[in-house]
mmCIF file of the N, C-alpha and C atoms, coordinates in Angstrom:
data_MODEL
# 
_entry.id   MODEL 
# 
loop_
_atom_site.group_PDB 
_atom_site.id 
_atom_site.type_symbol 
_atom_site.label_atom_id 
_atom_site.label_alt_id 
_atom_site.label_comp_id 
_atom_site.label_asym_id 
_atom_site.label_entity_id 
_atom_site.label_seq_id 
_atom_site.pdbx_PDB_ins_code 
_atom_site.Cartn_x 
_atom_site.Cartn_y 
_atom_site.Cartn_z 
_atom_site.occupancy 
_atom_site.B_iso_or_equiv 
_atom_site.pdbx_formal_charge 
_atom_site.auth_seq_id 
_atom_site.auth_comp_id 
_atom_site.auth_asym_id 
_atom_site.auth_atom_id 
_atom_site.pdbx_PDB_model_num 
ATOM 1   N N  . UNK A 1 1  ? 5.506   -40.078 -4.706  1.00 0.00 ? 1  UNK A N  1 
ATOM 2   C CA . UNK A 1 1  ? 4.321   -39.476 -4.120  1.00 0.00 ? 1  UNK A CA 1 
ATOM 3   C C  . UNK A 1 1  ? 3.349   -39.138 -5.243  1.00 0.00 ? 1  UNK A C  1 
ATOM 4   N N  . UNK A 1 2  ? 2.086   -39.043 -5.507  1.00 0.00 ? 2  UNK A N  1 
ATOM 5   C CA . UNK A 1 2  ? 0.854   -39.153 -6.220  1.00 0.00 ? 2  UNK A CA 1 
ATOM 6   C C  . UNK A 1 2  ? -0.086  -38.091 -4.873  1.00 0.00 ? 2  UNK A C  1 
ATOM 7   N N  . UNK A 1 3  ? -0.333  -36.836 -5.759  1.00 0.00 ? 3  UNK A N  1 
ATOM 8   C CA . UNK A 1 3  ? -1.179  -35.815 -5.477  1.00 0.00 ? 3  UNK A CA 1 
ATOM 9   C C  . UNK A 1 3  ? -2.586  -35.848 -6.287  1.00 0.00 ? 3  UNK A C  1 
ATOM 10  N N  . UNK A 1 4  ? -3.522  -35.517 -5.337  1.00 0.00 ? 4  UNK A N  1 
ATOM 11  C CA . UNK A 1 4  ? -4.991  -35.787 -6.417  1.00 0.00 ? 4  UNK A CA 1 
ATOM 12  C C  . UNK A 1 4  ? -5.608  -34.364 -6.223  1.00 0.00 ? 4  UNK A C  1 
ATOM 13  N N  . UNK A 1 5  ? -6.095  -33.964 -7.574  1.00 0.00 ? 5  UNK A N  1 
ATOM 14  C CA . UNK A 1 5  ? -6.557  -32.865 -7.788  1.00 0.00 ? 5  UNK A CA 1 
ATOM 15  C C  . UNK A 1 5  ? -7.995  -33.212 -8.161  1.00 0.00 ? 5  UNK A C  1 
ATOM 16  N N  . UNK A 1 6  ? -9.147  -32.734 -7.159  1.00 0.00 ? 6  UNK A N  1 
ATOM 17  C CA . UNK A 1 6  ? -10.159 -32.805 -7.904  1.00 0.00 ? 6  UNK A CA 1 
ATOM 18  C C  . UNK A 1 6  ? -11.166 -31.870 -8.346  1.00 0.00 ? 6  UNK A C  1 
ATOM 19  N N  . UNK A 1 7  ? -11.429 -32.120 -9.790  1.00 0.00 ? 7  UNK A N  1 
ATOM 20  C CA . UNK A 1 7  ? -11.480 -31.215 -10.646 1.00 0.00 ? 7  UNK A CA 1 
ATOM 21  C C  . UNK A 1 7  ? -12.864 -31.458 -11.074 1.00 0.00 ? 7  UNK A C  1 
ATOM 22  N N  . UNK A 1 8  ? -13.419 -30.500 -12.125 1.00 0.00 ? 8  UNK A N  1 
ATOM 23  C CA . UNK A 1 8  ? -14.822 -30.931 -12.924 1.00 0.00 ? 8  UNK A CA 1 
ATOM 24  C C  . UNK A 1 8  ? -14.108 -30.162 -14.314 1.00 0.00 ? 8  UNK A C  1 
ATOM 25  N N  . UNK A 1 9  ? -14.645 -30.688 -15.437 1.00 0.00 ? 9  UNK A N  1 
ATOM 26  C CA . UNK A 1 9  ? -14.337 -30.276 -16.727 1.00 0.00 ? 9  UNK A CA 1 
ATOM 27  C C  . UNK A 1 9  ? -14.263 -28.781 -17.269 1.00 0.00 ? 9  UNK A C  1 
ATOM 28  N N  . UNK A 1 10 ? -15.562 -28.297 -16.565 1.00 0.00 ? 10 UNK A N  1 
ATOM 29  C CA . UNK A 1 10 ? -15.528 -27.286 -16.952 1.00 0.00 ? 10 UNK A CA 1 
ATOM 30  C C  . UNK A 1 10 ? -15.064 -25.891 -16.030 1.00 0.00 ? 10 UNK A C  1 
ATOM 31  N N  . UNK A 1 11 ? -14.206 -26.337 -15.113 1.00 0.00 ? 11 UNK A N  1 
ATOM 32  C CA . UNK A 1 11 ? -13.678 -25.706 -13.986 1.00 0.00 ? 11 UNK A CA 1 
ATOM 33  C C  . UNK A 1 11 ? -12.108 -24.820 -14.494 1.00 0.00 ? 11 UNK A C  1 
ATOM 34  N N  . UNK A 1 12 ? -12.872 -23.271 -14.853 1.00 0.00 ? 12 UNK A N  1 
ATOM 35  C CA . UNK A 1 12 ? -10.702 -22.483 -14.773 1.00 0.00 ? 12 UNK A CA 1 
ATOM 36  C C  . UNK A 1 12 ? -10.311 -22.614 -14.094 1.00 0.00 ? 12 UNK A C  1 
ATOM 37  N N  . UNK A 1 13 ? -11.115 -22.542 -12.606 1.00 0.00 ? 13 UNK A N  1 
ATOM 38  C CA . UNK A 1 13 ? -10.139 -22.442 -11.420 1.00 0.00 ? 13 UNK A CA 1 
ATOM 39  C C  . UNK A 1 13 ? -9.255  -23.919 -11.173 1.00 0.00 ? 13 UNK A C  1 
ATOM 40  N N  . UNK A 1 14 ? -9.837  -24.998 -11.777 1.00 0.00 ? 14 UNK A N  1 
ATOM 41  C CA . UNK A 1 14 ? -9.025  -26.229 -11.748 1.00 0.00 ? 14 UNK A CA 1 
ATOM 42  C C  . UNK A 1 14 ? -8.216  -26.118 -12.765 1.00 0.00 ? 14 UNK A C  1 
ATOM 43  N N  . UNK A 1 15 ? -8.333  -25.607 -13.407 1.00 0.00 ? 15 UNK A N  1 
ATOM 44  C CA . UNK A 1 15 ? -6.796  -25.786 -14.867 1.00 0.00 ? 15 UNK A CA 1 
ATOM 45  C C  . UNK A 1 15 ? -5.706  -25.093 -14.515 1.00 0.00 ? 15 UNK A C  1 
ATOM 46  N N  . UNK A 1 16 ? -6.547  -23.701 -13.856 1.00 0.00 ? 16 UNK A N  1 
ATOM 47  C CA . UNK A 1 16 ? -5.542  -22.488 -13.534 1.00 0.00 ? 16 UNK A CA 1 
ATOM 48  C C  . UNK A 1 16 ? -4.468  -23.257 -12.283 1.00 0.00 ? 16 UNK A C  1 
ATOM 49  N N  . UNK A 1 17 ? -4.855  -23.983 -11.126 1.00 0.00 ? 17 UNK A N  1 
ATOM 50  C CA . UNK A 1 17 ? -4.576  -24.636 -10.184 1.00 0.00 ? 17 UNK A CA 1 
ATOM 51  C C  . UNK A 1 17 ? -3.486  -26.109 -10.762 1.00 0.00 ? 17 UNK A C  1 
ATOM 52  N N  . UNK A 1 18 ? -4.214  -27.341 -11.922 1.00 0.00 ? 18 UNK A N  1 
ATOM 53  C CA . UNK A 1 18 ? -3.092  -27.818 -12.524 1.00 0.00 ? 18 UNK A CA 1 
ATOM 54  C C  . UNK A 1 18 ? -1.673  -27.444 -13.330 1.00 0.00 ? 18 UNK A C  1 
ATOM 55  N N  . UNK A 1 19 ? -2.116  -26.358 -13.828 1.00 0.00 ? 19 UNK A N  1 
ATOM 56  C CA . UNK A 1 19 ? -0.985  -25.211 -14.776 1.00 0.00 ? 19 UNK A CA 1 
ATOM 57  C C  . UNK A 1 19 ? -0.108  -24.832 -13.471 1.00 0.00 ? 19 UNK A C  1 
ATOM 58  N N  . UNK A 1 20 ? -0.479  -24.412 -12.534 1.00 0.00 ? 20 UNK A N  1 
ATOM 59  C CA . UNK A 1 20 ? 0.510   -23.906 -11.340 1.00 0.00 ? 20 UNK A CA 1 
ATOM 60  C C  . UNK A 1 20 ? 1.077   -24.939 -11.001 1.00 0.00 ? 20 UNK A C  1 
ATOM 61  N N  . UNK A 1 21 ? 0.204   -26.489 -10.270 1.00 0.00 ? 21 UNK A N  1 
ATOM 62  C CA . UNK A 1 21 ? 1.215   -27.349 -10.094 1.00 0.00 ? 21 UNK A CA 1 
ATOM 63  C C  . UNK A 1 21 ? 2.649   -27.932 -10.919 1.00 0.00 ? 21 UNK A C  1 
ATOM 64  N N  . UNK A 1 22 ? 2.568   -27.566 -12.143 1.00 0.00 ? 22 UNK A N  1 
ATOM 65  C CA . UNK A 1 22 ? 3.545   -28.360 -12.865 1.00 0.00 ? 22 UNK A CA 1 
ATOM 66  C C  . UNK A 1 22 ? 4.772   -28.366 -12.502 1.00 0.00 ? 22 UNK A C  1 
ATOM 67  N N  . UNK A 1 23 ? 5.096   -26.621 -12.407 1.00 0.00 ? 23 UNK A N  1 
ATOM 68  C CA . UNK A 1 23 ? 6.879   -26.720 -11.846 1.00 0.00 ? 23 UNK A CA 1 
ATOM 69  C C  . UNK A 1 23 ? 6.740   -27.585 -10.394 1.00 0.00 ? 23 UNK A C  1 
ATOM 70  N N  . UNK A 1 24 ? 6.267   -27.084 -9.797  1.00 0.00 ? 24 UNK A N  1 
ATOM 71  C CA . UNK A 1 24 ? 6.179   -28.008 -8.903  1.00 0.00 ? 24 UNK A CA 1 
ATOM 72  C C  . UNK A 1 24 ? 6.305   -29.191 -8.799  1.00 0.00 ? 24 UNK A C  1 
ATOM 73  N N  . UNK A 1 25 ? 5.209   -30.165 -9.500  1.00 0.00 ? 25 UNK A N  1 
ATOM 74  C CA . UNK A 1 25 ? 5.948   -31.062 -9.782  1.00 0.00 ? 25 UNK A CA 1 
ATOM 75  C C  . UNK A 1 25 ? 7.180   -31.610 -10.225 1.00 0.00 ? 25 UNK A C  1 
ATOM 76  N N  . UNK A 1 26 ? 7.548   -31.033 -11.713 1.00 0.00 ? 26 UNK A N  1 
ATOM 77  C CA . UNK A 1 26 ? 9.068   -31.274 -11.629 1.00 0.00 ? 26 UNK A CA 1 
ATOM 78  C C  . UNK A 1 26 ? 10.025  -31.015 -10.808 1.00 0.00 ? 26 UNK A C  1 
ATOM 79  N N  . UNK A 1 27 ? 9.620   -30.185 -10.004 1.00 0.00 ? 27 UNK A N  1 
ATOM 80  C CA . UNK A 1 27 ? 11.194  -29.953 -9.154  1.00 0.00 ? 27 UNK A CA 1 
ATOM 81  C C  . UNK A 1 27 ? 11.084  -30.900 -7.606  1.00 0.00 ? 27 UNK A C  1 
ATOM 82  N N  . UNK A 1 28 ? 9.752   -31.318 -7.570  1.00 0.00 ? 28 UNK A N  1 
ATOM 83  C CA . UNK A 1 28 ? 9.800   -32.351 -6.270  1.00 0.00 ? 28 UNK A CA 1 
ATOM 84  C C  . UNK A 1 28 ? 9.290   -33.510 -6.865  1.00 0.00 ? 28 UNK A C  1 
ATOM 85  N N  . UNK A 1 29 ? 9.676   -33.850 -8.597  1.00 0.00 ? 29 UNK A N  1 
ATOM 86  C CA . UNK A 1 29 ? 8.949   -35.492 -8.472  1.00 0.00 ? 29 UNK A CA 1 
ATOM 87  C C  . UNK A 1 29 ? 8.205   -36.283 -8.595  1.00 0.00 ? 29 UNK A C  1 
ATOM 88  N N  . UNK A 1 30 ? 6.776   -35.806 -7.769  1.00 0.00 ? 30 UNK A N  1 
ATOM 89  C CA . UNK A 1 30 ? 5.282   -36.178 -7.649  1.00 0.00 ? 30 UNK A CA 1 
ATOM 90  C C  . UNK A 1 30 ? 4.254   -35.765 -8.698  1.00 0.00 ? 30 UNK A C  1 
ATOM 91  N N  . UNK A 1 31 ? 4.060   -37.073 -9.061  1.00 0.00 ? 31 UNK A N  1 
ATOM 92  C CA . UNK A 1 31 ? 2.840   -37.626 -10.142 1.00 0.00 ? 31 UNK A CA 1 
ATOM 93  C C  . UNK A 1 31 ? 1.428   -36.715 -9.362  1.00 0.00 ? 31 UNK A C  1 
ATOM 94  N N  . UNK A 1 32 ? 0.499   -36.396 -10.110 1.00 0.00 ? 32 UNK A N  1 
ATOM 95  C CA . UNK A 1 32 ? -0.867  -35.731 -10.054 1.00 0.00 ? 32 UNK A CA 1 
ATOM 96  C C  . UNK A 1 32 ? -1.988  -36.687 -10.437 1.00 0.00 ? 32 UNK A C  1 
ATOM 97  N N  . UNK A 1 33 ? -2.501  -37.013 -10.235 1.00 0.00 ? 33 UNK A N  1 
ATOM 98  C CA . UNK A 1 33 ? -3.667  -37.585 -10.095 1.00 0.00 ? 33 UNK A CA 1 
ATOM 99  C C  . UNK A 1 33 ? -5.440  -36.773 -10.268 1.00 0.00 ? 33 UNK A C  1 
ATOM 100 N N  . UNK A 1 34 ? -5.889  -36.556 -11.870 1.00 0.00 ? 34 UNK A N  1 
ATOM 101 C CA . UNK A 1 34 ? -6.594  -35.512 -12.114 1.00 0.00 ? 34 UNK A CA 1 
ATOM 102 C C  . UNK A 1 34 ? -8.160  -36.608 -11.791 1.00 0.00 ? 34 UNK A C  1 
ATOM 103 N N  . UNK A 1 35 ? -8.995  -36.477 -11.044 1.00 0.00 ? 35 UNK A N  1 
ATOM 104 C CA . UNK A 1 35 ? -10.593 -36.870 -10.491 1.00 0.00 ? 35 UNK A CA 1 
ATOM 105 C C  . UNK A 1 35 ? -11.402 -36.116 -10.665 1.00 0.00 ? 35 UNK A C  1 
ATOM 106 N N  . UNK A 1 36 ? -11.997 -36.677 -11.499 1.00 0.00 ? 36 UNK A N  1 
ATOM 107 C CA . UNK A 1 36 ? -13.347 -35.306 -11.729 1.00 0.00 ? 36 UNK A CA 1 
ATOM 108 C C  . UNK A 1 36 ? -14.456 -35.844 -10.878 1.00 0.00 ? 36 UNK A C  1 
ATOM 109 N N  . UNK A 1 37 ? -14.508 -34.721 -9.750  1.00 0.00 ? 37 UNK A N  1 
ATOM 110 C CA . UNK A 1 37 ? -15.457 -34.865 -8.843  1.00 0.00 ? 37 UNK A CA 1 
ATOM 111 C C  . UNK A 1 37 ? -16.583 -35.366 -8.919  1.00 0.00 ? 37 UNK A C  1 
ATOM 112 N N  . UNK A 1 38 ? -17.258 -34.885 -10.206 1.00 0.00 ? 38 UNK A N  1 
ATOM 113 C CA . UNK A 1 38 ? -18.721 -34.989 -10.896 1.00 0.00 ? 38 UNK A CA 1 
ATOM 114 C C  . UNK A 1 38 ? -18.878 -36.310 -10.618 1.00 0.00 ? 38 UNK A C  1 
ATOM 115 N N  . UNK A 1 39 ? -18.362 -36.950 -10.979 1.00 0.00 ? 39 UNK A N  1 
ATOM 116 C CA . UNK A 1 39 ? -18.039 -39.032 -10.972 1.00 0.00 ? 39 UNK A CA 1 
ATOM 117 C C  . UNK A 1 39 ? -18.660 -39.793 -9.970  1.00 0.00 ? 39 UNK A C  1 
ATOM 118 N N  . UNK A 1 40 ? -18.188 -38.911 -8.812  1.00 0.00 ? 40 UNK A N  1 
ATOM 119 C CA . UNK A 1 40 ? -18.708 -39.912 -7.652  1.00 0.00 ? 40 UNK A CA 1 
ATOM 120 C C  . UNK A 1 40 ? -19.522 -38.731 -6.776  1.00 0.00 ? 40 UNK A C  1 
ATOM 121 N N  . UNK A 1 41 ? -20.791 -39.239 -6.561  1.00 0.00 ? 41 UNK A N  1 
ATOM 122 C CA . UNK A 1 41 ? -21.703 -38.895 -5.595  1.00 0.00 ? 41 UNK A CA 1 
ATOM 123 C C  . UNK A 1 41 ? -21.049 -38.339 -4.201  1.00 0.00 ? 41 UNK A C  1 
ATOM 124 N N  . UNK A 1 42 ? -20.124 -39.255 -3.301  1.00 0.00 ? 42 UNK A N  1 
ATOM 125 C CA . UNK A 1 42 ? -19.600 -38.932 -2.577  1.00 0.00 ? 42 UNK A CA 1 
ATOM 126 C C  . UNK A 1 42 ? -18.463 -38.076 -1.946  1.00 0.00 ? 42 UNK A C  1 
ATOM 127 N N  . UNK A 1 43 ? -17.748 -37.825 -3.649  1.00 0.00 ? 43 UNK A N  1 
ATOM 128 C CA . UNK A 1 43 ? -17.115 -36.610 -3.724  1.00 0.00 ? 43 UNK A CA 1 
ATOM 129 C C  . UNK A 1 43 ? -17.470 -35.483 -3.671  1.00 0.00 ? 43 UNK A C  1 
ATOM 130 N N  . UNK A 1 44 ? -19.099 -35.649 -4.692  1.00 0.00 ? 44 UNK A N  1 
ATOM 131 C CA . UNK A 1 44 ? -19.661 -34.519 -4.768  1.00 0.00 ? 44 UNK A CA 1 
ATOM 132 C C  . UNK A 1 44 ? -19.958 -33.660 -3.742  1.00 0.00 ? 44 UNK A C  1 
ATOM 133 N N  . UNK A 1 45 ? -20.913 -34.935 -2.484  1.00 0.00 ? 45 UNK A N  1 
ATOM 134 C CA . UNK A 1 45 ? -20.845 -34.287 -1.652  1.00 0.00 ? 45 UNK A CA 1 
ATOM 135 C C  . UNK A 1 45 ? -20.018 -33.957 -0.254  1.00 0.00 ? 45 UNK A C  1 
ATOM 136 N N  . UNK A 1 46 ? -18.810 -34.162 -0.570  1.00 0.00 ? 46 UNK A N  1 
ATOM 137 C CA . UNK A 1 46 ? -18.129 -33.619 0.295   1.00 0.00 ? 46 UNK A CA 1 
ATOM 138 C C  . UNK A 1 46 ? -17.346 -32.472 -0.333  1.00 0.00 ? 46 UNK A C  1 
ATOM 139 N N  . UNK A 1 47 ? -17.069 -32.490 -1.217  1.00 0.00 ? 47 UNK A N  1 
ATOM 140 C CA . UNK A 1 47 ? -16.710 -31.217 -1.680  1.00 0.00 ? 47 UNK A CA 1 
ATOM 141 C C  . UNK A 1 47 ? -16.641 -30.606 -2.832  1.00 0.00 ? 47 UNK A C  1 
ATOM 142 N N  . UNK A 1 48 ? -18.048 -30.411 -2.971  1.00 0.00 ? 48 UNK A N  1 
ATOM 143 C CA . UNK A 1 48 ? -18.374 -29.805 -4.271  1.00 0.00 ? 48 UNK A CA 1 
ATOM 144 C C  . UNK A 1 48 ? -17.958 -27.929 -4.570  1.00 0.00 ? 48 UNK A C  1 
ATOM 145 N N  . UNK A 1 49 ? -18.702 -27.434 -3.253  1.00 0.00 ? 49 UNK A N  1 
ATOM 146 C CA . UNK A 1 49 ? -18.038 -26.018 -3.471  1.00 0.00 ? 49 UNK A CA 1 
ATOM 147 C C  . UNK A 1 49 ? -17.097 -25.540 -3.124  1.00 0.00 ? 49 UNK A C  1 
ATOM 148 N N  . UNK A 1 50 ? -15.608 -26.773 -2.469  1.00 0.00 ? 50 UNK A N  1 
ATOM 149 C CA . UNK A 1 50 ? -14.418 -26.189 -2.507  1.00 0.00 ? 50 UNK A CA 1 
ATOM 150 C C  . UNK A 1 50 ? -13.398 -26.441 -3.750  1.00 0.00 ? 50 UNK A C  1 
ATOM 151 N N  . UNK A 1 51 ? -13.979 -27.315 -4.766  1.00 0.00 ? 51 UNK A N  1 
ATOM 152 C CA . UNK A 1 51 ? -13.018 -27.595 -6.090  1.00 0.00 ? 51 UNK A CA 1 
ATOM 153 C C  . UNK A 1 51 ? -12.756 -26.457 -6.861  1.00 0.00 ? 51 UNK A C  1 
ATOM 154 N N  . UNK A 1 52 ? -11.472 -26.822 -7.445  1.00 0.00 ? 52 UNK A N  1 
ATOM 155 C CA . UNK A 1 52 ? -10.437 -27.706 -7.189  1.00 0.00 ? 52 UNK A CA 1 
ATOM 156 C C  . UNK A 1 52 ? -9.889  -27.910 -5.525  1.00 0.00 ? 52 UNK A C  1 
ATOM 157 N N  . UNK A 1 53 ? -9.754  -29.075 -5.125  1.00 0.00 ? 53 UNK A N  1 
ATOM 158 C CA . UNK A 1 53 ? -9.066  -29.394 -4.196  1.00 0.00 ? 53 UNK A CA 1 
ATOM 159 C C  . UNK A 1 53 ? -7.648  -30.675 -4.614  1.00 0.00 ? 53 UNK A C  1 
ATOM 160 N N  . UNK A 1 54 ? -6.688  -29.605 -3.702  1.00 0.00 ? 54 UNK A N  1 
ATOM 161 C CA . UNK A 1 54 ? -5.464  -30.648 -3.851  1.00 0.00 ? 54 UNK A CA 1 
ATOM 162 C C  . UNK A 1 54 ? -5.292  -31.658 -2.224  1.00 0.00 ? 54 UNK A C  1 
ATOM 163 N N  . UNK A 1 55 ? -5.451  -33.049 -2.550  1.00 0.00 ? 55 UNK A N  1 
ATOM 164 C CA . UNK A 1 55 ? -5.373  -33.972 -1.684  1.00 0.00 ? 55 UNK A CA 1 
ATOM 165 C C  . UNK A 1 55 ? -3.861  -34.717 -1.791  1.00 0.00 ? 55 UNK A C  1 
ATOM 166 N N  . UNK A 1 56 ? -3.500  -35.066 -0.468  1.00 0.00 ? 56 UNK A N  1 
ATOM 167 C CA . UNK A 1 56 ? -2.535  -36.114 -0.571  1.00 0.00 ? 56 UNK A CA 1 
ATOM 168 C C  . UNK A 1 56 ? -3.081  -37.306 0.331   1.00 0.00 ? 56 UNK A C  1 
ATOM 169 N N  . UNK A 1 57 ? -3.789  -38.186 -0.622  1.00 0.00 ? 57 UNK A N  1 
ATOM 170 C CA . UNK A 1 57 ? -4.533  -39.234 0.259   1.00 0.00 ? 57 UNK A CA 1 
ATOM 171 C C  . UNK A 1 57 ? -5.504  -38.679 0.684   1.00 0.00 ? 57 UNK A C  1 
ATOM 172 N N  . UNK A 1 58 ? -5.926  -38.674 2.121   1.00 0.00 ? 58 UNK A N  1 
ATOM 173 C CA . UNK A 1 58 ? -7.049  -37.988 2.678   1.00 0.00 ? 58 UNK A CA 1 
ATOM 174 C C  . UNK A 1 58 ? -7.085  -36.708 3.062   1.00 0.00 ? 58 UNK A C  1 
ATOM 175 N N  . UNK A 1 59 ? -5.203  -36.237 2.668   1.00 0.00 ? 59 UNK A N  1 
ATOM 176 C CA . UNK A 1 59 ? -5.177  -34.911 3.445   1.00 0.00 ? 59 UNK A CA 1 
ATOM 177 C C  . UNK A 1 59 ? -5.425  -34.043 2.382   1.00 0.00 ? 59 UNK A C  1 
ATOM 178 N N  . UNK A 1 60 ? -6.029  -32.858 2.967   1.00 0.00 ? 60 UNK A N  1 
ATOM 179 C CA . UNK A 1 60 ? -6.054  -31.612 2.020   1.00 0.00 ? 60 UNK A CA 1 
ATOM 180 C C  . UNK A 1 60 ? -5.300  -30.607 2.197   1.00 0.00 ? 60 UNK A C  1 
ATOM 181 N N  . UNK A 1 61 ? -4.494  -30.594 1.020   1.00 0.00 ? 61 UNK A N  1 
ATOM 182 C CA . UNK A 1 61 ? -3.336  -29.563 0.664   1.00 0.00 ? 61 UNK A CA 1 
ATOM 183 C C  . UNK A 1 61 ? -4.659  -28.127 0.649   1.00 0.00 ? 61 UNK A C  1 
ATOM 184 N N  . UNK A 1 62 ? -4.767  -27.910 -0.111  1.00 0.00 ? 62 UNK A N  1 
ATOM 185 C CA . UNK A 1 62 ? -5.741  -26.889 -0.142  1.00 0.00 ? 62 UNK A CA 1 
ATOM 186 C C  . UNK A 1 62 ? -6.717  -26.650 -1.040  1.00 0.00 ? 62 UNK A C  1 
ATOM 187 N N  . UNK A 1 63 ? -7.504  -25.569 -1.547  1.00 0.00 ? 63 UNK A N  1 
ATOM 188 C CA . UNK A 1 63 ? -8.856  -25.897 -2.308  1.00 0.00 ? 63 UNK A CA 1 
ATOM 189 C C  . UNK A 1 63 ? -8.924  -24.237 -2.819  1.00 0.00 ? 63 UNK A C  1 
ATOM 190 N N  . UNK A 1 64 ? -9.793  -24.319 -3.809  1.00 0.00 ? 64 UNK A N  1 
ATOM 191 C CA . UNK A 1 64 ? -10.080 -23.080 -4.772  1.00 0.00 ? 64 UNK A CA 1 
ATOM 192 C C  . UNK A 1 64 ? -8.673  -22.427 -5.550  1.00 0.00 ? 64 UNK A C  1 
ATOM 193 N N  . UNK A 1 65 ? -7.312  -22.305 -4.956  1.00 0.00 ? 65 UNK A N  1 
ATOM 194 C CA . UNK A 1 65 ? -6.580  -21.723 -5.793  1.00 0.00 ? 65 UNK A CA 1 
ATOM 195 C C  . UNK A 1 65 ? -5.121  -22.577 -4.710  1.00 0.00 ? 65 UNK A C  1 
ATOM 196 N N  . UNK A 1 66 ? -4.109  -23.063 -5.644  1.00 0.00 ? 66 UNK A N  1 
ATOM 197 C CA . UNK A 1 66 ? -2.665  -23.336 -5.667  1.00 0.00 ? 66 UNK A CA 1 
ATOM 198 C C  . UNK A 1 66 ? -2.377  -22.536 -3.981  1.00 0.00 ? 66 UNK A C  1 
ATOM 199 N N  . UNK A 1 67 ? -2.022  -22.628 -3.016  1.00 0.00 ? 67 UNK A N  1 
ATOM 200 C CA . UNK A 1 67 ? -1.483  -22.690 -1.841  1.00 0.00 ? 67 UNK A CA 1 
ATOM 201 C C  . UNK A 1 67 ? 0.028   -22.360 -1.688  1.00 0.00 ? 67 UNK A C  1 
ATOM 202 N N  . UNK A 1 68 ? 0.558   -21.929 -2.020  1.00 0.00 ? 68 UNK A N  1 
ATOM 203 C CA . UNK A 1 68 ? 2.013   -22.695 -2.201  1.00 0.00 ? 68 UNK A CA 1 
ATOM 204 C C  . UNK A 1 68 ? 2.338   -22.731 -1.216  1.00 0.00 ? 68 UNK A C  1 
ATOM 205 N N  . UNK A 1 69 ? 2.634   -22.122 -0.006  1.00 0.00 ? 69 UNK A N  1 
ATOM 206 C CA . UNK A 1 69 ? 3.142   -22.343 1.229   1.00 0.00 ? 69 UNK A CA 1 
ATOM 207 C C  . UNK A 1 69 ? 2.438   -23.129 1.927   1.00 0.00 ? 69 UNK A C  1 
ATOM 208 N N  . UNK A 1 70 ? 1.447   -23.529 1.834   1.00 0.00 ? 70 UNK A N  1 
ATOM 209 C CA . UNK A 1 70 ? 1.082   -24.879 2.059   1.00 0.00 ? 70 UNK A CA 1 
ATOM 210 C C  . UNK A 1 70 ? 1.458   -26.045 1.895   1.00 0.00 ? 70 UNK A C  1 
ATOM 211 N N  . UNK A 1 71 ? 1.627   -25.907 0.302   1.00 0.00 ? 71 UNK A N  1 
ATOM 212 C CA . UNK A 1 71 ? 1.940   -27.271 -0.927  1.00 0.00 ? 71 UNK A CA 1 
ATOM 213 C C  . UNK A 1 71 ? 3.840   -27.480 -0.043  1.00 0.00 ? 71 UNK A C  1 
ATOM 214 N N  . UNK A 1 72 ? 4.130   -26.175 -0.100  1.00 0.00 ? 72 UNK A N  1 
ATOM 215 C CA . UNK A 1 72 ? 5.543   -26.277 0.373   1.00 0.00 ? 72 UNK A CA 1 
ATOM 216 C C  . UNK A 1 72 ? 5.796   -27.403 2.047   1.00 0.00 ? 72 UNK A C  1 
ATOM 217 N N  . UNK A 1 73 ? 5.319   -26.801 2.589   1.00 0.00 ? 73 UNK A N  1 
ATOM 218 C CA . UNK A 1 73 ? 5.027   -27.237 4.024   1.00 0.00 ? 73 UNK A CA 1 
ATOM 219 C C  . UNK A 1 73 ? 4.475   -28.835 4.146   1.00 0.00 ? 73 UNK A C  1 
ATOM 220 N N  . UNK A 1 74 ? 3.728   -29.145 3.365   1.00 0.00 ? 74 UNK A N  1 
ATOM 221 C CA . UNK A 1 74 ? 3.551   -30.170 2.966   1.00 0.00 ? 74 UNK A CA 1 
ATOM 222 C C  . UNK A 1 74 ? 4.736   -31.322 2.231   1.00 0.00 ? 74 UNK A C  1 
ATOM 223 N N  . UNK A 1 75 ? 5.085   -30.897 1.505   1.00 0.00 ? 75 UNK A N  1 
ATOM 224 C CA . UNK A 1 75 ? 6.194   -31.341 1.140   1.00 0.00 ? 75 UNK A CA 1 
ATOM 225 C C  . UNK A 1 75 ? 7.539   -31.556 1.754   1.00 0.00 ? 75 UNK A C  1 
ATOM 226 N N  . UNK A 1 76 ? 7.770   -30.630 2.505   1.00 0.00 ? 76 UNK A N  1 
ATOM 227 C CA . UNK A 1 76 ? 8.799   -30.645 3.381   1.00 0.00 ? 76 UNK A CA 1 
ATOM 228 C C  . UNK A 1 76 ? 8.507   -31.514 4.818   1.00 0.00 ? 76 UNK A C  1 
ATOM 229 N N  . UNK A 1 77 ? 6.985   -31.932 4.721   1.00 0.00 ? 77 UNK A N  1 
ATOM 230 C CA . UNK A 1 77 ? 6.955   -32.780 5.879   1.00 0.00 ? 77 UNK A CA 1 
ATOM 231 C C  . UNK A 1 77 ? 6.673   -33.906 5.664   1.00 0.00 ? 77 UNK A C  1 
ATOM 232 N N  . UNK A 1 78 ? 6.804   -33.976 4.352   1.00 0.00 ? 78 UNK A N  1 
ATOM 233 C CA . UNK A 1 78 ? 6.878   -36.118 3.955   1.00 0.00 ? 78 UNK A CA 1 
ATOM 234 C C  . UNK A 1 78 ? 8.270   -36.090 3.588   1.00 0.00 ? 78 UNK A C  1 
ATOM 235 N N  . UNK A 1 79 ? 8.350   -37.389 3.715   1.00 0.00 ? 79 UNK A N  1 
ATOM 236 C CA . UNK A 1 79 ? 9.794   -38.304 3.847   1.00 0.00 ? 79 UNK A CA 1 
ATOM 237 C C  . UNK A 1 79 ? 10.111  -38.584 2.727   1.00 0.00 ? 79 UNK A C  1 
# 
């Protein structure tokens, strides 16, 4: 599984949000995928003032700060 975080450079709340994913990752596996929003126009505007956002594909795990019972719930409902 491959999670996408999208981020802008100069964003704490996105570092603070990758730094949280890590255990996470190791203990379920899944590669991160870092997109800096800035990049594409169409990111921008779809979600510029909720970044960081964590996506799986099209879905959104959640946005502005690490979720975990989300991220959890999520996880526990892929195969």
């Amino acid at each position: 599984m491959k999670l996408t975080l999208l981020s802008r450079s100069y964003c704490s709340l996105c570092q603070k949000m990758l730094d949280a994913l890590q255990p996470w990752r190791e203990a379920h596996g899944f590669d991160i995928e870092v997109v800096d929003v800035d990049a594409d126009e169409a990111l921008v505007a779809r979600y510029n003032e909720l970044v960081p956002v964590l996506l799986d594909g099209d879905v959104e795990i959640c946005h502005w700060h690490l979720d975990e019972a989300k991220l959890q719930a999520h996880l526990q409902a892929c195969p």
